[in-house]
HTML snippet that shows the backbone in 3Dmol.js (N, CA, C, O; Angstrom):
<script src="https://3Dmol.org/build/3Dmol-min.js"></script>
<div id="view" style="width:600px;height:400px;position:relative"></div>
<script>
const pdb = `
ATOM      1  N   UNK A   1      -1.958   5.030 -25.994  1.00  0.00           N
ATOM      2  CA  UNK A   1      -2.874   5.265 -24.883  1.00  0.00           C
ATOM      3  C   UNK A   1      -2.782   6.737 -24.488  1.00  0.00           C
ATOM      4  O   UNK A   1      -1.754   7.414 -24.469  1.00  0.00           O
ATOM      5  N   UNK A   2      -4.129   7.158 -24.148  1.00  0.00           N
ATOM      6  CA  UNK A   2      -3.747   8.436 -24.115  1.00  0.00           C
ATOM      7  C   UNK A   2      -3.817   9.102 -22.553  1.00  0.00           C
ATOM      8  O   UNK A   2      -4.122   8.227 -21.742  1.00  0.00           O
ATOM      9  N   UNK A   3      -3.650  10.173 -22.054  1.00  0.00           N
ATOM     10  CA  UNK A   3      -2.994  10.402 -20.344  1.00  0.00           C
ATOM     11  C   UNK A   3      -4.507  10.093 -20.010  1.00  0.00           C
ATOM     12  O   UNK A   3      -4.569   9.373 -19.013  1.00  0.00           O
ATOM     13  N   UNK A   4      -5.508  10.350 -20.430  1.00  0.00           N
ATOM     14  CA  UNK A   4      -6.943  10.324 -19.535  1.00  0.00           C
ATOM     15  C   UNK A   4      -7.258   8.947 -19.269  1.00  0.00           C
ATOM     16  O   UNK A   4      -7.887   8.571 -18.280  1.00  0.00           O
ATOM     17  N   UNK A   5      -6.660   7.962 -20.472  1.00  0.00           N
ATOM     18  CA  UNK A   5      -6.634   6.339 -20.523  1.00  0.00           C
ATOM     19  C   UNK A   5      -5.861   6.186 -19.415  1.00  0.00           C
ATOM     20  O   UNK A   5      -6.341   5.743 -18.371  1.00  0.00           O
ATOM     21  N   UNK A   6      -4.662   6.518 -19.526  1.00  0.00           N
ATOM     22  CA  UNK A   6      -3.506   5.912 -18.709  1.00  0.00           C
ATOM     23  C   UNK A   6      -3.929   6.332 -17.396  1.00  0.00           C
ATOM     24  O   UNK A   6      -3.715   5.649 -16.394  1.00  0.00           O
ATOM     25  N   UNK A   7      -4.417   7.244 -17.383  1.00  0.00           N
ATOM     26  CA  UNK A   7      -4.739   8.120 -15.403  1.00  0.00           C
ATOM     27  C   UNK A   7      -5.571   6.518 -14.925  1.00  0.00           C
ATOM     28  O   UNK A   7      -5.170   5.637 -14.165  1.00  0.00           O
ATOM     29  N   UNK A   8      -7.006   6.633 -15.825  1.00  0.00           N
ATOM     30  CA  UNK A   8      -8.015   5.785 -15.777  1.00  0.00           C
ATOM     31  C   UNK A   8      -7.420   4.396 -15.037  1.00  0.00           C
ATOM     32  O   UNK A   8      -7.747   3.922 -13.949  1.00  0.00           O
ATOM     33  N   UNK A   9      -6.398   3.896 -16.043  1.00  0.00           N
ATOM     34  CA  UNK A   9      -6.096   2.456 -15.610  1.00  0.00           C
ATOM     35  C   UNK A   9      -5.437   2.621 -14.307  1.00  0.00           C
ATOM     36  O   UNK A   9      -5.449   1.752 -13.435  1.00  0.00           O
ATOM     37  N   UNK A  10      -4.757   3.973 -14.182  1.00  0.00           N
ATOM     38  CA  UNK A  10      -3.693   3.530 -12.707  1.00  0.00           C
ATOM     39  C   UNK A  10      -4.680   3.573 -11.657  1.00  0.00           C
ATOM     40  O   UNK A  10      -4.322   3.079 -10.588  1.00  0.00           O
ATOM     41  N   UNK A  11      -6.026   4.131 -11.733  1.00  0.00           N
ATOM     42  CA  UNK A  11      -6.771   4.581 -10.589  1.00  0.00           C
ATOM     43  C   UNK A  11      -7.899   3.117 -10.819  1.00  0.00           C
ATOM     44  O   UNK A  11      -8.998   3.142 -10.266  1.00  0.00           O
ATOM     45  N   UNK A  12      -7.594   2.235 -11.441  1.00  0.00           N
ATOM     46  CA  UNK A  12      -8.510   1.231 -11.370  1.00  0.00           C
ATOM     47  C   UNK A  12      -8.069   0.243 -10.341  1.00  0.00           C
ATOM     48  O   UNK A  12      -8.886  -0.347  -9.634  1.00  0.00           O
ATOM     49  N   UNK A  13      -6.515   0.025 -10.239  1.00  0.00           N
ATOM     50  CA  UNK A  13      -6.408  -1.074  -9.337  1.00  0.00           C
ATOM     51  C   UNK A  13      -6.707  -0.417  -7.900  1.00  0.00           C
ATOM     52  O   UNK A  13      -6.493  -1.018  -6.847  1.00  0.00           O
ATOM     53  N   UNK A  14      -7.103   0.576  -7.959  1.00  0.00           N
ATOM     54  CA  UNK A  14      -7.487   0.783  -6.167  1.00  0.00           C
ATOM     55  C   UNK A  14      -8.900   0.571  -6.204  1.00  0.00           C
ATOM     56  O   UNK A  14      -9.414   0.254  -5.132  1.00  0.00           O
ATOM     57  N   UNK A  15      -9.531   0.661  -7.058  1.00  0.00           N
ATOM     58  CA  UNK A  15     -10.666   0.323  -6.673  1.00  0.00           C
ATOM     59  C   UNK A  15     -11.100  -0.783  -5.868  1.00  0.00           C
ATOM     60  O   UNK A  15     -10.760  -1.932  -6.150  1.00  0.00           O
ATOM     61  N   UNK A  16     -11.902  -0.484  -4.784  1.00  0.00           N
ATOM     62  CA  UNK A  16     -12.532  -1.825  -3.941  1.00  0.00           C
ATOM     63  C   UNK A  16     -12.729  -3.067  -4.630  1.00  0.00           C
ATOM     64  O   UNK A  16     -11.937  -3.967  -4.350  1.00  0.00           O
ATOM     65  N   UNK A  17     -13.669  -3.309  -5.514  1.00  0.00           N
ATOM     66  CA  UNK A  17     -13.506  -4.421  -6.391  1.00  0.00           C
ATOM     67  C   UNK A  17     -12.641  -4.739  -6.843  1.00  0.00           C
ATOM     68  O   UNK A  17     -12.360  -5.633  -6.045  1.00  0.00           O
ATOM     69  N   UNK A  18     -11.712  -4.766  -7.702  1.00  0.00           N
ATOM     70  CA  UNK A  18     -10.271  -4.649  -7.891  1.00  0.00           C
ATOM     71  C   UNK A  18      -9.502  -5.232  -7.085  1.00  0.00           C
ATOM     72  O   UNK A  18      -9.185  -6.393  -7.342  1.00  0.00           O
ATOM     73  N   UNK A  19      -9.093  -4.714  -6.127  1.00  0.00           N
ATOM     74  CA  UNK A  19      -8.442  -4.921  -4.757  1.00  0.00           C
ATOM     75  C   UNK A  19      -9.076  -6.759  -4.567  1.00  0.00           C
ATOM     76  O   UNK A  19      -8.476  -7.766  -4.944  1.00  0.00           O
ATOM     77  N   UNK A  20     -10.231  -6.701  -3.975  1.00  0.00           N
ATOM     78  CA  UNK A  20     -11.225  -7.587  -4.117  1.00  0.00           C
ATOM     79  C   UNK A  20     -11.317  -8.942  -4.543  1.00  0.00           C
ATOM     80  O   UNK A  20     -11.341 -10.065  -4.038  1.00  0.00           O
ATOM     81  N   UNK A  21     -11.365  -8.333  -5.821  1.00  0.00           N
ATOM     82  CA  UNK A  21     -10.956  -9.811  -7.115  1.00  0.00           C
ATOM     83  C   UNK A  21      -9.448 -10.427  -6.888  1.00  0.00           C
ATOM     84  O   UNK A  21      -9.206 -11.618  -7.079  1.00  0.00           O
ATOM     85  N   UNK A  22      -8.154  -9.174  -6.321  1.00  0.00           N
ATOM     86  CA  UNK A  22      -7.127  -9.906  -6.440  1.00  0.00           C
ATOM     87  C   UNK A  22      -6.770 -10.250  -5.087  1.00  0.00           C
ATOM     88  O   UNK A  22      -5.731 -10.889  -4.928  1.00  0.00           O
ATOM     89  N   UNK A  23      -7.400  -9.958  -4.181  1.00  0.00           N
ATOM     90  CA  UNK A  23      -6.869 -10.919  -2.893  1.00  0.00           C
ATOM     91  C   UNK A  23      -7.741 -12.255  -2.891  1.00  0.00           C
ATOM     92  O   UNK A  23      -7.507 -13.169  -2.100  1.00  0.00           O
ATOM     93  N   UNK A  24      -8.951 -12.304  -4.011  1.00  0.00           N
ATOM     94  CA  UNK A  24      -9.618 -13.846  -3.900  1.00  0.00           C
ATOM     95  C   UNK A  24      -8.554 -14.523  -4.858  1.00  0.00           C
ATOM     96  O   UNK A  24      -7.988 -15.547  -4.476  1.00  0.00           O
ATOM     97  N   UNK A  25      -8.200 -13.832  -6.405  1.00  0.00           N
ATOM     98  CA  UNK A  25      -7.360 -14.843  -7.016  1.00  0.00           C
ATOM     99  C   UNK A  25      -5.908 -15.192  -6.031  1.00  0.00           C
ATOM    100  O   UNK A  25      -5.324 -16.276  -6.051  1.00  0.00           O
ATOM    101  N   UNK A  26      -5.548 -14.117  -5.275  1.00  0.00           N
ATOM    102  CA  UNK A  26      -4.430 -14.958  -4.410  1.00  0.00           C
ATOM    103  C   UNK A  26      -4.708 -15.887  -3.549  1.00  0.00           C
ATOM    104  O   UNK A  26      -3.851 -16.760  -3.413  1.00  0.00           O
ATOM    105  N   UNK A  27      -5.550 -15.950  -2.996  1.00  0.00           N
ATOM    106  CA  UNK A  27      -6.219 -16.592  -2.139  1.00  0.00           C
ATOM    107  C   UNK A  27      -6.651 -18.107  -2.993  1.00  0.00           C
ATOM    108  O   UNK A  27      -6.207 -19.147  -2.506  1.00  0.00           O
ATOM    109  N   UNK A  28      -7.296 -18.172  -3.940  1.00  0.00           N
ATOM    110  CA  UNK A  28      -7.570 -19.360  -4.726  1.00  0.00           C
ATOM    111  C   UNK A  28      -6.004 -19.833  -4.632  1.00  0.00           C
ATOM    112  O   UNK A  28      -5.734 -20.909  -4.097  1.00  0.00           O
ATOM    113  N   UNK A  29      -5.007 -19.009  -5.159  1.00  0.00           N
ATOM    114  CA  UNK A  29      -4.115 -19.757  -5.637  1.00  0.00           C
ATOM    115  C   UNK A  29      -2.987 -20.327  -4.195  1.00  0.00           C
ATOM    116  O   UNK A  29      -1.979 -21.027  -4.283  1.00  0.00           O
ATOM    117  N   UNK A  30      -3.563 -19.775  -3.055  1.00  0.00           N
ATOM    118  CA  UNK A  30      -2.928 -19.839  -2.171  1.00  0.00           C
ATOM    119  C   UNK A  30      -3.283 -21.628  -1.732  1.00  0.00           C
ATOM    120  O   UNK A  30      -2.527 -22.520  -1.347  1.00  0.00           O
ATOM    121  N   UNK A  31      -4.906 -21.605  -2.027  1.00  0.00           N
ATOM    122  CA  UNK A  31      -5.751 -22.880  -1.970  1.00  0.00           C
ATOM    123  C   UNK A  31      -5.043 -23.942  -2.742  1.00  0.00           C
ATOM    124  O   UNK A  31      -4.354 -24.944  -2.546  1.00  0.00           O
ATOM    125  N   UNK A  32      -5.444 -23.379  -3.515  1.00  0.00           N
ATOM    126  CA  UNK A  32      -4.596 -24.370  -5.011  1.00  0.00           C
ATOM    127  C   UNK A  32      -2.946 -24.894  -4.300  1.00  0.00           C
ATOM    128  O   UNK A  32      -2.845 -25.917  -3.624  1.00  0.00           O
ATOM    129  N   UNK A  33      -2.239 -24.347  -4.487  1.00  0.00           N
ATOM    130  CA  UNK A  33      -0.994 -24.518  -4.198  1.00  0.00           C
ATOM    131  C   UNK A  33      -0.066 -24.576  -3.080  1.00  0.00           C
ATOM    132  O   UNK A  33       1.017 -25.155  -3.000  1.00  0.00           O
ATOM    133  N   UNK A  34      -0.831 -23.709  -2.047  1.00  0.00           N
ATOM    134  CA  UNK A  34      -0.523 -23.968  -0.634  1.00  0.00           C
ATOM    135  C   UNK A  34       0.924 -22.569  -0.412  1.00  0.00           C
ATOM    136  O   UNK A  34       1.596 -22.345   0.595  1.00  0.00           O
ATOM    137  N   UNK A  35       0.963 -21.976  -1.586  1.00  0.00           N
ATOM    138  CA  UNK A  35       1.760 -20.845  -1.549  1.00  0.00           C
ATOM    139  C   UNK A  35       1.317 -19.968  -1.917  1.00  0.00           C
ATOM    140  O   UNK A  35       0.437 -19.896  -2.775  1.00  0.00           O
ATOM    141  N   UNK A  36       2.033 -18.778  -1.127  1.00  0.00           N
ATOM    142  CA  UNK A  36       1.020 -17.261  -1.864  1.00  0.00           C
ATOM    143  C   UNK A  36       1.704 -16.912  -3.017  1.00  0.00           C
ATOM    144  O   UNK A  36       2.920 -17.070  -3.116  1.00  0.00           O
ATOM    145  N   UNK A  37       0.907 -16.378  -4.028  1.00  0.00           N
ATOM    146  CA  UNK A  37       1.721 -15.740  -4.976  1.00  0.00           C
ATOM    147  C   UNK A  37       2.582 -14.549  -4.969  1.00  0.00           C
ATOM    148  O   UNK A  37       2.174 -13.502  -4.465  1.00  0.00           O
ATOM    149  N   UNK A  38       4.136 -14.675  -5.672  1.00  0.00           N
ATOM    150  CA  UNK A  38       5.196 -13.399  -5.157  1.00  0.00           C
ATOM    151  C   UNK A  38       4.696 -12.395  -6.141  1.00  0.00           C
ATOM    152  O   UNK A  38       4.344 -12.526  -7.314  1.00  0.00           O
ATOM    153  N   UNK A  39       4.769 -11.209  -5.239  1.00  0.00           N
ATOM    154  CA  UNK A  39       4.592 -10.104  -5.979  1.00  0.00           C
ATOM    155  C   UNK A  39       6.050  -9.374  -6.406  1.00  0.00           C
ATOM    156  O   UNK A  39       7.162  -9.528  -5.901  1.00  0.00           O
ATOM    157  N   UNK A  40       5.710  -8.699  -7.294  1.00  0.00           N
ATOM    158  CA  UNK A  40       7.000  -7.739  -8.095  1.00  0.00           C
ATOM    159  C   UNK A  40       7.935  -7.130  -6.886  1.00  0.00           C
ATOM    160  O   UNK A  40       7.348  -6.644  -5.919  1.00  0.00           O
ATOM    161  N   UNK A  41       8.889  -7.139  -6.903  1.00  0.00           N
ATOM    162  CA  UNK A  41      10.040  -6.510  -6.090  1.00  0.00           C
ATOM    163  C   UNK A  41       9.732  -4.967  -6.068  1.00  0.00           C
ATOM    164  O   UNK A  41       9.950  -4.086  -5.237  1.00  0.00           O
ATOM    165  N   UNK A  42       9.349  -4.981  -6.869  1.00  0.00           N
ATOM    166  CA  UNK A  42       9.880  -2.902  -7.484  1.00  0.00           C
ATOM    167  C   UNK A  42       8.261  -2.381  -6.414  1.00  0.00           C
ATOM    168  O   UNK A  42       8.031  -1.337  -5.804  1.00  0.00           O
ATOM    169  N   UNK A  43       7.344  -3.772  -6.602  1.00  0.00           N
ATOM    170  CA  UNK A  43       6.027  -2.847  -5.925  1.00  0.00           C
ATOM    171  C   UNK A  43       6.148  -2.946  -4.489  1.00  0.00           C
ATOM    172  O   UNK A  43       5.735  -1.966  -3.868  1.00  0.00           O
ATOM    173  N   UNK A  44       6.835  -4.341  -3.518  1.00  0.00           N
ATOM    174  CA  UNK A  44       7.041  -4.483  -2.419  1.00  0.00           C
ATOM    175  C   UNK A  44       8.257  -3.318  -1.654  1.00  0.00           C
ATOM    176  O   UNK A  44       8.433  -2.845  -0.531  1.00  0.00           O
ATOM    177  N   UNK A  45       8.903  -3.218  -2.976  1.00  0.00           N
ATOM    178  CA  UNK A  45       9.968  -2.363  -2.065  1.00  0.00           C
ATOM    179  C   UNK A  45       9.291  -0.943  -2.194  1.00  0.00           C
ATOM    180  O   UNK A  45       9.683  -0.078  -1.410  1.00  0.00           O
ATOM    181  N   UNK A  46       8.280  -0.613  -3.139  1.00  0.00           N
ATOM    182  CA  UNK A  46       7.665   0.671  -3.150  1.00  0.00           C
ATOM    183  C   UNK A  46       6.925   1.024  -1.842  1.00  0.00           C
ATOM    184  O   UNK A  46       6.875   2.109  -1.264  1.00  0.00           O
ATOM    185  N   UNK A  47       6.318  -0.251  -1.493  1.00  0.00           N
ATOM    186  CA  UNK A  47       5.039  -0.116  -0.536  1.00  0.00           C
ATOM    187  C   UNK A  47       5.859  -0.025   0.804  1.00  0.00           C
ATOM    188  O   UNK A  47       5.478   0.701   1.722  1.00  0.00           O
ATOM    189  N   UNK A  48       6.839  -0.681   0.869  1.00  0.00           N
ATOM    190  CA  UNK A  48       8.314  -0.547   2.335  1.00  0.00           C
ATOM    191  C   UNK A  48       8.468   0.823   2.598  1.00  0.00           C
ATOM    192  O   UNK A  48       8.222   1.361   3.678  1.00  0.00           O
ATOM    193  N   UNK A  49       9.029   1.570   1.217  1.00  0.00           N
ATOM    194  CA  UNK A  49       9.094   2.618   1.289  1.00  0.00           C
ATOM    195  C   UNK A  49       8.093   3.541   1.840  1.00  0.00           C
ATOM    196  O   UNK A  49       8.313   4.356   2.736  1.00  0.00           O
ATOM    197  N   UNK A  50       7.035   3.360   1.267  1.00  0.00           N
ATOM    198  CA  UNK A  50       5.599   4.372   2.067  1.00  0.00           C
ATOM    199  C   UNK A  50       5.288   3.731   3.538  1.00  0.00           C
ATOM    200  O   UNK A  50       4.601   4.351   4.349  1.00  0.00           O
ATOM    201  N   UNK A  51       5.687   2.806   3.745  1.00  0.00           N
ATOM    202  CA  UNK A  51       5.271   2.376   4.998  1.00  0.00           C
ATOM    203  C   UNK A  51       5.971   2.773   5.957  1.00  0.00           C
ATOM    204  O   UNK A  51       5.357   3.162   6.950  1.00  0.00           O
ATOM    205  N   UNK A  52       7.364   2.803   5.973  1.00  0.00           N
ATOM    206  CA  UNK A  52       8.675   3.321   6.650  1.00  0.00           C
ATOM    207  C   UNK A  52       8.190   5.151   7.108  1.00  0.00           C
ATOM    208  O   UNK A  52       7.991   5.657   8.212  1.00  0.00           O
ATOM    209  N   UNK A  53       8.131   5.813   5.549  1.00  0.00           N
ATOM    210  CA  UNK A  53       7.553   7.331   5.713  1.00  0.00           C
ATOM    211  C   UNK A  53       6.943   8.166   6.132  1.00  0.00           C
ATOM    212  O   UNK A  53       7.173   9.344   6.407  1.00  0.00           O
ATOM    213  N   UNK A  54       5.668   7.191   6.217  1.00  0.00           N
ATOM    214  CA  UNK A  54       4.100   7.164   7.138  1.00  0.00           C
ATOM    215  C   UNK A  54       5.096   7.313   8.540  1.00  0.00           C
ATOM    216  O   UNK A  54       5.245   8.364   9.163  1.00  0.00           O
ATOM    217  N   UNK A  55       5.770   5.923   8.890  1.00  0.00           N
ATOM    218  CA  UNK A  55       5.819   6.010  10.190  1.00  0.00           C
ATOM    219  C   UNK A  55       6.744   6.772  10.834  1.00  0.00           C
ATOM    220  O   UNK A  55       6.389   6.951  11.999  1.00  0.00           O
ATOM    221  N   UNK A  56       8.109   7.465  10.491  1.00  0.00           N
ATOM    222  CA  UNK A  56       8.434   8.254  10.887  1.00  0.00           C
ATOM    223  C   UNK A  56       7.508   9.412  10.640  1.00  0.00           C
ATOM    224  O   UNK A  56       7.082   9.973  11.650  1.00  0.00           O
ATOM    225  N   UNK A  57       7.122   9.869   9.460  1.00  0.00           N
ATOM    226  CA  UNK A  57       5.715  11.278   9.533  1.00  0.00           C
ATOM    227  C   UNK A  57       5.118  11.084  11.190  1.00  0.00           C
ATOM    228  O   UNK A  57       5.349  11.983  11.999  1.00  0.00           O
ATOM    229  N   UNK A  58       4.411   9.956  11.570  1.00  0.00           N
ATOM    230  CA  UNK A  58       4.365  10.013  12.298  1.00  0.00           C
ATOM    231  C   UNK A  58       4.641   9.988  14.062  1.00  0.00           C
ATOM    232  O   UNK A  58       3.900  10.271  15.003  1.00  0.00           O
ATOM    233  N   UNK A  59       5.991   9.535  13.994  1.00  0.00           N
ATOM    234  CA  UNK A  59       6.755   9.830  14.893  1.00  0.00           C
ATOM    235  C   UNK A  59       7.430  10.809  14.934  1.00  0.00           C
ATOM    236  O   UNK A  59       7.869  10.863  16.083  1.00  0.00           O
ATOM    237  N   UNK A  60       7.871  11.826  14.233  1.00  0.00           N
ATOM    238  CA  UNK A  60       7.847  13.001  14.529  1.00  0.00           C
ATOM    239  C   UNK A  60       6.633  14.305  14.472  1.00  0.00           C
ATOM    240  O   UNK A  60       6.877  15.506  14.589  1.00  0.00           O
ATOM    241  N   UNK A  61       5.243  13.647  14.251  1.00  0.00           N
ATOM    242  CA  UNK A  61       4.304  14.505  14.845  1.00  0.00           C
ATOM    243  C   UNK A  61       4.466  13.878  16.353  1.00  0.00           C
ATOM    244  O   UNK A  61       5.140  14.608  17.080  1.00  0.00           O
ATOM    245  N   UNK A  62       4.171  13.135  16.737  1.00  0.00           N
ATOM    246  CA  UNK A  62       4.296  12.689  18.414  1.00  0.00           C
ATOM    247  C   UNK A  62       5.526  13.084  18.755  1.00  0.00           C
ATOM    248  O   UNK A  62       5.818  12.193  19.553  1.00  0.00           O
ATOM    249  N   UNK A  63       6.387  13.746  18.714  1.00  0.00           N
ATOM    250  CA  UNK A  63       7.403  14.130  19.315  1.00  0.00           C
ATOM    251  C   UNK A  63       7.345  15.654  19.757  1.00  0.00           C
ATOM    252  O   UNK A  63       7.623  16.324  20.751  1.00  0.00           O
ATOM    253  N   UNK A  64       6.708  15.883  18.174  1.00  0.00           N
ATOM    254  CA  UNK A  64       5.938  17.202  18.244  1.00  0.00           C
ATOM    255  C   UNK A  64       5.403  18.032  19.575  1.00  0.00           C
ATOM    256  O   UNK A  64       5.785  18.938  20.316  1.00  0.00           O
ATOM    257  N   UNK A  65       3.794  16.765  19.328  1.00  0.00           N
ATOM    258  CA  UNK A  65       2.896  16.454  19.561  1.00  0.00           C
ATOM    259  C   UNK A  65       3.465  16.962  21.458  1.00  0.00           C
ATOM    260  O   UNK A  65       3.171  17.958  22.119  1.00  0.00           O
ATOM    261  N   UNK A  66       4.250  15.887  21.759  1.00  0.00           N
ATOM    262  CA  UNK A  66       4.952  15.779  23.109  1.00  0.00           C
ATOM    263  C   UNK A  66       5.665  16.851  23.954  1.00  0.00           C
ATOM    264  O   UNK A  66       5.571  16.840  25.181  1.00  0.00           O
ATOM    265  N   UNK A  67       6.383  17.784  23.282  1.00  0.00           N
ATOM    266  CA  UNK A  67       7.291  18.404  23.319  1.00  0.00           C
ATOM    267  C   UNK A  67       6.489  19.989  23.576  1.00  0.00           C
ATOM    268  O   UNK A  67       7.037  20.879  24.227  1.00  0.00           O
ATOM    269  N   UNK A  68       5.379  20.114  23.066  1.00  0.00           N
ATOM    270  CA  UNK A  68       4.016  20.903  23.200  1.00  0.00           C
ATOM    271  C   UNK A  68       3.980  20.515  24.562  1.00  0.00           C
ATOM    272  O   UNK A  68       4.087  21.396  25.414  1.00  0.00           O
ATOM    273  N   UNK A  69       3.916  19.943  24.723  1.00  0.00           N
ATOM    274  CA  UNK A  69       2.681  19.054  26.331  1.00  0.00           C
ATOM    275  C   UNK A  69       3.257  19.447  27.372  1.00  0.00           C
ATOM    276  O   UNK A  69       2.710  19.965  28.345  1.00  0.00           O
ATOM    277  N   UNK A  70       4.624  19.176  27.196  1.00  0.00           N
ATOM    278  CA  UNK A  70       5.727  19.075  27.911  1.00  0.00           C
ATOM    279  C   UNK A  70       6.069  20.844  28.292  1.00  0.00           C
ATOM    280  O   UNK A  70       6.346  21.247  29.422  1.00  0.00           O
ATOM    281  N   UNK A  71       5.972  21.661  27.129  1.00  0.00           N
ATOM    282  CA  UNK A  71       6.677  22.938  27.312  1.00  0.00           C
ATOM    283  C   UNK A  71       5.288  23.705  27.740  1.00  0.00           C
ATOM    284  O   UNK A  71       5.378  24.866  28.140  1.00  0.00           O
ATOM    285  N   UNK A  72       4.446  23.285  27.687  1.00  0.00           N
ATOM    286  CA  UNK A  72       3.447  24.041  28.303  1.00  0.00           C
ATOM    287  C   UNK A  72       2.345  24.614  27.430  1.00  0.00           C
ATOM    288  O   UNK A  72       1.445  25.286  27.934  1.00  0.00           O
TER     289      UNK A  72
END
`;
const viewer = $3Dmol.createViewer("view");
viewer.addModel(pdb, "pdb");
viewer.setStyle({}, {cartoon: {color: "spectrum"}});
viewer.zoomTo();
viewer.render();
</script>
């Protein structure tokens, strides 16, 4: 596979459709079975990670943010 292939595929699962199709197949299967399907460890603990990052990023702009306000 070559890098313009490989770019291609990583930028496909964000696509809206994409996205789309796989919260209906979880969703079917959620129907079906009455459980959601587990996702990969390595991607949940990835997405923890950006989520955690985001939110301090943004708690220390509001501190920032504050500390401005505050000093005048």
């Amino acid at each position: 596979m070559s890098q313009k292939e490989h770019n291609k595929s990583r930028l496909n699962r964000y696509k809206p459709s994409t996205i789309r199709a796989d919260a209906q197949r979880d969703y079917e299967h959620y129907k079906a079975t009455g459980e959601w399907s587990k996702k990969d460890p390595a991607v949940v603990k990835r997405t923890l990670r950006l989520v955690l990052i985001t939110v301090v990023i943004f708690l220390m702009l509001a501190i920032v943010l504050l500390l401005q306000a505050i000093g005048g």
